[in-house]
C-alpha positions, 0 to 999 in steps of 0.5 A: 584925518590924513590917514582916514583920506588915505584909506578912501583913497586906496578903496576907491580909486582904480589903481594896481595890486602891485601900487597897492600893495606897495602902498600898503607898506609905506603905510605900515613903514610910517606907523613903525618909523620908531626906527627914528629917534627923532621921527615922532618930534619931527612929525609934530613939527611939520606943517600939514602940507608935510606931514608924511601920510599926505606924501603917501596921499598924493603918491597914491593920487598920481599913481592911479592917474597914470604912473606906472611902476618905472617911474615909481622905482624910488619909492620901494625898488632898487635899480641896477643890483637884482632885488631878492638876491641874497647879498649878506647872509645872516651866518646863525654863529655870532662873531666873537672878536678878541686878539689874533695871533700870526695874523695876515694880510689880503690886498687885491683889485676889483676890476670890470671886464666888458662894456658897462651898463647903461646911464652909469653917469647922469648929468642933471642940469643946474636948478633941476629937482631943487640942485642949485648946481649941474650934478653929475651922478657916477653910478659905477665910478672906475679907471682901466677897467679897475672899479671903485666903491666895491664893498669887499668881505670875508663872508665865513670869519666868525672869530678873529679881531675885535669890532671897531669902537667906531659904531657912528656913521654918516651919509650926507645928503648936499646940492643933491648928491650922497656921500658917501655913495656906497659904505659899508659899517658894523651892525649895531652901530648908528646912522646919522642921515644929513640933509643940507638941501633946503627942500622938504623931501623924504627919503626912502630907506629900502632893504636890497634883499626884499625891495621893500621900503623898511624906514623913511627920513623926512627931511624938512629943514637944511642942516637937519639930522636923523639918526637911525638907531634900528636900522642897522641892527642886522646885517643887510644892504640898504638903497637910499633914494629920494622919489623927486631924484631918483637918479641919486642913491646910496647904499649901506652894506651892513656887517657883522664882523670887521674884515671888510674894506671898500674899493678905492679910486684904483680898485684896490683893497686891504683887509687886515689882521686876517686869521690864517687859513682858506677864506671865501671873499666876496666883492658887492657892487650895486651896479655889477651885483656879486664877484666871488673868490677864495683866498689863502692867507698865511701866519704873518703873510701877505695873499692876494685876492683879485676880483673880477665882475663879468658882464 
């Protein structure tokens, strides 16, 4: 019944190709949400009010009475990092992971150099969307210039150490917050979505690359666990937002090999165990986009490679 009200909806009411369009994906997103293990129990538990095409239904009913797409950016768009740019590209060689032998070392530091973007902290006051406290959203978190949370990678490894045994990973959602903002994590693996909010809210998942919403997390109860089992399957960079907060995301940069590290408090970074050679490094930032660099590594040494974002 919900989705037959959805499709007269989308018939008759007057709204944009582009919502449109957009809404056409969520539709199709919430049909193949098999990406969830837990999706179709946790559909037959909510009570109407929540189910998620109604969610859909009433997007659809405000957006075609005057929202316009800025204020839509959670639903399906990434804001800060330029949607469609290719970010981690899929390599056409599997990796092959075994021992390596005079491997070396490569540590550096990601800096900023110029004036920030915009809104890079917002404060949202106690209660607001449901925070029962004041919230301080730090979107490009950095000391001296010197940048944290920066995913940083070998992009042309192709065979050296093993991958890690750890193929769980976390993102929490608390007092409206994620943790952590960025991550970066093995494909293959699995991720849990936490939400210990004691609101009914959905989460859209969105791939970077496309700007299209690839996975939905209803969250109805606090304490709740959603793992995704899919959705790290290939490699990719992955927004996290919920549409009531817009102002709260989190980014997921999925790899398929193991030499990456994320940028500490101070900017700096280590990837270990690294076969010796010429290698091409590349640090992501969702609010800076892409810094690129080479790196000579010696048997048994230590390179530095020191990466830089321009305005």
């Amino acid at each position: 019944m919900l989705d037959a009200m959805l499709a007269a909806a989308m018939r008759r009411m007057p709204c944009s190709s582009w919502f449109l369009a957009r809404t056409r994906n969520l539709v199709v997103t919430v049909g193949k949400l098999a990406d969830s293990s837990l999706f179709a129990l946790e559909v037959g538990r909510m009570p109407v009010s929540r189910h998620p095409v109604l969610v859909l239904f009433v997007a659809l009913v405000a957006a075609c009475s005057g929202r316009d797409k800025s204020s839509a950016q959670a639903v399906g768009d990434t804001v800060g990092a330029a949607h469609r740019e290719v970010i981690v590209a899929r390599s056409p060689t599997s990796y092959n992971g075994s021992s390596v032998s005079g491997g070396g070392k490569i540590t550096g530091v990601v800096s900023f150099d110029g004036i920030p973007p915009g809104d890079t902290a917002i404060i949202v006051p106690a209660d607001q969307n449901g925070c029962g406290k004041p919230l301080t959203v730090q979107l490009l978190a950095r000391s001296n210039g010197k940048v944290a949370n920066v995913v940083v990678w070998l992009t042309d490894v192709r065979q050296g150490k093993s991958l890690p045994s750890q193929r769980r990973f976390q993102l929490t959602n608390d007092n409206c917050a994620w943790d952590p903002q960025v991550q970066a994590v093995v494909a293959g693996g699995a991720l849990n979505v936490v939400n210990y909010d004691p609101l009914a809210e959905t989460v859209f998942v969105t791939s970077v690359a496309s700007g299209d919403t690839v996975a939905l997390a209803p969250f109805t109860d606090d304490g709740q666990v959603i793992p995704y089992d899919k959705l790290l399957r290939t490699p990719g960079v992955f927004e996290f937002s919920v549409e009531s907060r817009p102002m709260s995301r989190a980014w997921v940069v999925v790899l398929d090999q193991p030499y990456f590290a994320t940028t500490d408090v101070g900017g700096t970074f280590t990837i270990d165990s690294v076969p010796p050679g010429v290698h091409h490094i590349r640090a992501w930032h969702p609010m800076l986009g892409i810094a690129d660099g080479t790196v000579t590594v010696t048997a048994g040494g230590t390179a530095t490679a020191n990466l830089q974002f321009h305005p």
